[in-house]
Structures are given as C-alpha cells and as structure tokens.
C-alpha positions in Angstrom: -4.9 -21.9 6.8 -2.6 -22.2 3.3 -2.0 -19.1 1.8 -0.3 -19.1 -1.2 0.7 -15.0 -2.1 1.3 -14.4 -6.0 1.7 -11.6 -8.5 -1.6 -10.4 -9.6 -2.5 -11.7 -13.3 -5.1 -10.0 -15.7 -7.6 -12.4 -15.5 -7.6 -11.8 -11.8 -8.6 -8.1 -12.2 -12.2 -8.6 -11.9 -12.1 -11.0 -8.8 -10.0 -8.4 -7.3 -12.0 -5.4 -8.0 -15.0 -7.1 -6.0 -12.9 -8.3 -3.5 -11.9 -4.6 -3.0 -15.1 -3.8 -3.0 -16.4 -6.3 -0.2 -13.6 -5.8 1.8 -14.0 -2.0 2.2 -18.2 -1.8 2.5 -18.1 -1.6 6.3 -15.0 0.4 6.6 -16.1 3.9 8.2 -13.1 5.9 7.1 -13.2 5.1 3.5 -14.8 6.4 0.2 -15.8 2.9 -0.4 -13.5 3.2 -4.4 -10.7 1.9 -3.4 -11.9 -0.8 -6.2 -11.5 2.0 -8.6 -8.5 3.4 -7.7 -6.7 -0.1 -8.3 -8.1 0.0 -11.5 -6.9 4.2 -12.3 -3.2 2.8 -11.1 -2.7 -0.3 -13.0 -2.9 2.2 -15.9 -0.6 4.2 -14.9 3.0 5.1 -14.5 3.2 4.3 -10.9 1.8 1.1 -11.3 4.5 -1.9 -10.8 3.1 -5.6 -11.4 5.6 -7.3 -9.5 4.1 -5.5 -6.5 0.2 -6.4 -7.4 -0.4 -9.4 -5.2 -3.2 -11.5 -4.0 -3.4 -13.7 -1.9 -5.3 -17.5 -2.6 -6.8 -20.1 -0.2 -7.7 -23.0 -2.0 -7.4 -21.5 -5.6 -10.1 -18.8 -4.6 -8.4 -14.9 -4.2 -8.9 -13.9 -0.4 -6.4 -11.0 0.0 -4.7 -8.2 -2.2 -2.2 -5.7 -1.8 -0.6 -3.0 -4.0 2.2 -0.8 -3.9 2.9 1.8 -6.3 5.3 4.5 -7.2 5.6 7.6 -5.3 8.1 10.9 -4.9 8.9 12.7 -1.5 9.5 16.1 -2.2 11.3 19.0 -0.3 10.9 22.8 -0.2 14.2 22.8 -2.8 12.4 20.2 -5.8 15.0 17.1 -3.9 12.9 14.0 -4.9 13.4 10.8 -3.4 11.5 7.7 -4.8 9.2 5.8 -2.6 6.0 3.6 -2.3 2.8 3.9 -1.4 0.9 1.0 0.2 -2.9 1.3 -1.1 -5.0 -0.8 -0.5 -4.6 -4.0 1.7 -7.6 -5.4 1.3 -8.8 -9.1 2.7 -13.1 -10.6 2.0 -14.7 -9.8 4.8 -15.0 -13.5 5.8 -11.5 -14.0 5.9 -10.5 -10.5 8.1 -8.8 -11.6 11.0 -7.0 -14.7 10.1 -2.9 -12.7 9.3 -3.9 -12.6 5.8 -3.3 -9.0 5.5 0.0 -9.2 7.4 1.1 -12.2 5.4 0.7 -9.7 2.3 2.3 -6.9 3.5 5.7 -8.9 4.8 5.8 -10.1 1.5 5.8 -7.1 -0.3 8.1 -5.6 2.1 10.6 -8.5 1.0 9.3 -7.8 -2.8 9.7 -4.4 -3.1 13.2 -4.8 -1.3 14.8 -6.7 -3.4 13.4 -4.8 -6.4 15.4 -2.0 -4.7 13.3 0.3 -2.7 14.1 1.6 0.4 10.8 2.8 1.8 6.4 2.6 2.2 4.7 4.9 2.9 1.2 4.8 4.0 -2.5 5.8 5.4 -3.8 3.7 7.6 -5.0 2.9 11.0 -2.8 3.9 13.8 -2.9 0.3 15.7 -2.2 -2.2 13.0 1.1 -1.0 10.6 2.8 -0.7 13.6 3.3 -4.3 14.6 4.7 -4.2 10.8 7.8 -1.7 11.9 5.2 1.7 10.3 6.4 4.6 12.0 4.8 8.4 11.9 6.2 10.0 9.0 6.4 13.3 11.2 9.4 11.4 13.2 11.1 11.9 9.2 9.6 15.3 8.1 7.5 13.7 5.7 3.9 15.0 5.3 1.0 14.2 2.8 -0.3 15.8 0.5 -4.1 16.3 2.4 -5.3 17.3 5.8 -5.9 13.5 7.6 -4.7 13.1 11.3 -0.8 12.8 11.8 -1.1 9.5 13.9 -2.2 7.7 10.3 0.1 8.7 8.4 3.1 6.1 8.1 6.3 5.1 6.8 8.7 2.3 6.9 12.7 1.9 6.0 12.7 -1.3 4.4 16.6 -0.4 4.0 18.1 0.7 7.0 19.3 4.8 6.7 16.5 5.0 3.0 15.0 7.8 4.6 18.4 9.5 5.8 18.0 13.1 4.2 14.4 12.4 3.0 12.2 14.7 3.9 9.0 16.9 2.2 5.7 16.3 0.9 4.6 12.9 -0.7 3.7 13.6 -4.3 1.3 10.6 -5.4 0.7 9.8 -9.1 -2.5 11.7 -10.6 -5.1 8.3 -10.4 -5.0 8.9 -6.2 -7.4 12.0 -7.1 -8.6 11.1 -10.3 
C-alpha cells in the first residue's frame, strides 16, 4: 500500500475532522472529541503545522497525526519544552495496515529536526512501545490527571533530552477546553 505522509493543509481540515471522528467511534477509552480537540489546538499556541500530518492513499486522507507544544514542570517552576502526541488517528477501514506507525516515525524524524528532544503521550500500553515509548514514571514525569501509569508515555527523540527533566506535564488550555 503507497502511503504518501504530508503536512496538513486547510482545505484538509474538514476531511480530517471526520476522519477523527470515524476513527475513534469504536474506541472504548475515549470521549469520542478528539475531532474537536484538533480543531481547539490548531487555534492555539501550541499548535505547530509542520507537525499536522496526514497520511494519503491514492489522493484520499487515511491517517492523521499531531503533535503539539507542551511544558514539563518541576516542584521549583524548571520548565522543559516537550510534545504531546494527540491523536493518531487512522479510518477504521484502513486500521491495521502500519499506517499509524508510518505517521508516528515520521513525526519523530519531523519534530527532530525541528529541534525537539521529546513526546510525550497517552496511549495504549502495547502499541507506543514497539515505537521506543517508555513509562514516563521511569523519568519522574507525571500528568496532569489520574489515568493508569502503564499509559502514560514518553520518548527521547535526542538521546539524554530528558536528562534533568522531570515534573508534571503542563498541556495548553484547548486539552480541557
């Protein structure tokens, strides 16, 4: 299957918002808005285009993925930039196929060369870590809200980013608008 992987345009925004949408209806653990949530971050400070992708088969948008702007936090105000990885999302029809890790190893690369050091993330415990996703407890980083320690997850896209990072992940105001 050809996949090509691109930055995110405007005139995509409406494919991806229901692409969001299909790709999280079945999900159990979800509130089912990631779709607007996208939406809340492109309009904000944390948003970065470079790091809105999607994937296309065939000219048709199958797969998205954004990253966004976040601060790690310790007791004494130290803040250490970061990103979160929210949502990966894939149509339903096309789960399964490496689509979703063919976005996230791209925007590892991307956000790497734009000069971050780490991702951090909430997901499910058996699928970032064949990315290199670690438990943010092995770091002494925590989230902001009571979910189980086994889903919360970080990765050093530069080796040693995380030396002397620890604290609470401080995530721009549209994650709880």
């Amino acid at each position: 299957m050809e996949i090509k992987i691109r930055q995110e345009e405007e005139n995509d925004f409406q494919a991806v918002f229901n692409l969001i949408e299909n790709a999280f209806e079945k999900e159990e653990y979800s509130d089912h808005k990631e779709q607007f949530l996208v939406e809340r971050l492109r309009k904000s400070a944390a948003y970065i285009p470079e790091l809105a992708l999607v994937a296309e088969q065939d000219g048709r948008i199958v797969g998205y993925l954004l990253l966004t702007k976040i601060k790690i936090k310790d007791e004494n105000g130290k803040e250490a930039e970061s990103l979160a990885l929210a949502p990966v999302a894939v149509l339903q029809d096309f789960q399964g196929k490496g689509i979703g890790g063919q976005l996230i190893r791209y925007a590892h690369e991307k956000a790497r060369k734009l000069g971050f050091g780490s991702i951090v993330l909430l997901g499910h415990e058996q699928y970032y870590p064949r990315f290199g996703y670690e438990l943010t407890s092995k770091y002494g980083i925590r989230l902001p809200f009571d979910v189980p320690s086994e889903n919360c997850m970080v990765i050093e896209l530069v080796t040693g980013a995380l030396q002397d990072v620890q604290g609470v992940v401080e995530y721009p105001k549209a994650f709880f608008e």
